[in-house]
N, C-alpha and C positions, 0 to 999 in steps of 0.2 A: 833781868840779870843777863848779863852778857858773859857769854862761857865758850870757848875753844875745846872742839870733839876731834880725836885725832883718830883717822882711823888709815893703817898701815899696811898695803895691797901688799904682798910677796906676790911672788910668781904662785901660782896655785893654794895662798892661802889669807887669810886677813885674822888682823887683829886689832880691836878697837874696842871703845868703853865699855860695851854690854859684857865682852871675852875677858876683859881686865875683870869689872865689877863681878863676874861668876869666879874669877879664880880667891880674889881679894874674901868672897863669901864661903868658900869651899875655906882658905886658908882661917878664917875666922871660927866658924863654925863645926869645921870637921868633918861635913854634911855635904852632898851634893843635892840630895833633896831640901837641905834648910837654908843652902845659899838659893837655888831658885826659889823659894817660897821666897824670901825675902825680893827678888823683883821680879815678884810675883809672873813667874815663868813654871811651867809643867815641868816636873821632874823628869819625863820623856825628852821635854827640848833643852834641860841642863846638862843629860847625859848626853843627849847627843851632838852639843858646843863640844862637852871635853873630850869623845872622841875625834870632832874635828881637829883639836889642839892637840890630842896627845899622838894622832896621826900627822898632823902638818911638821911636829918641832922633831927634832933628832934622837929628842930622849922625851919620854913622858913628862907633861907635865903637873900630873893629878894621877897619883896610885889610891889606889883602893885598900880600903884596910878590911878586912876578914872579921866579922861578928862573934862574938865573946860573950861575957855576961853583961856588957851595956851595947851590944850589937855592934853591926859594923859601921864605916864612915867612909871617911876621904880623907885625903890632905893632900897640900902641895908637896912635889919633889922637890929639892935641889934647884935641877934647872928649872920648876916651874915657879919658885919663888924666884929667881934669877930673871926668867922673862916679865914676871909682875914689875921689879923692879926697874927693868932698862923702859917695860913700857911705859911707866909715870916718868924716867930719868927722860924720856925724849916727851911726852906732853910737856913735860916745867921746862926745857931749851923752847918747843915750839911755843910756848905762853910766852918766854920773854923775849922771843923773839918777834913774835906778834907784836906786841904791847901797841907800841905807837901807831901804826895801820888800823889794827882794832879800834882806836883810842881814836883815830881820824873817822873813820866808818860810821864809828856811834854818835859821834859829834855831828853828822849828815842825815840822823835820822829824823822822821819829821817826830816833835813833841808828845806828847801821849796829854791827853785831858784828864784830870785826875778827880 
């Protein structure tokens, strides 16, 4: 399978599929520990992506919610459903703007034996 990983240096910070896929699993899940178990990362290195994110962007973008009688979680902010979203909105420009280069590329490769 041929797939486009886009991953977006700032000046002092990056964001690319692992930092999308943890936010996308925090927004699903409610969980910063259930979005890492799902790819299959320590709840130490899940916490410590989304302090990098919520230190790099202007506004947080993963608040913490407070434990109750089903305990506490996570969710995205505003701006961090915002940044999820421009992040896929600039992967789907760079897919189709790849397309035919890609599309050349894979045509060059040597055959695979099946």
């Amino acid at each position: 399978m041929t797939a486009l990983k886009l991953r977006i240096l700032f000046d002092g910070a990056m964001m690319g599929p692992g930092k999308a896929a943890l936010l996308a699993g925090i927004r699903d899940t409610g969980s910063i520990a259930a979005a890492g178990r799902q790819m299959d990362m320590s709840y130490k290195r899940a916490w410590s992506l989304v302090e990098e994110m919520n230190a790099a962007f202007a506004e947080p973008l993963v608040a913490r919610v407070r434990g109750g009688q089903g305990g506490g979680g996570a969710q995205l902010t505003e701006a961090g459903a915002e940044v999820l979203a421009l992040y896929h909105e600039a992967l789907r420009r760079a897919e189709t703007a790849a397309a035919a280069p890609i599309a050349a590329l894979e045509a060059r490769l040597r055959q695979r034996q099946g």
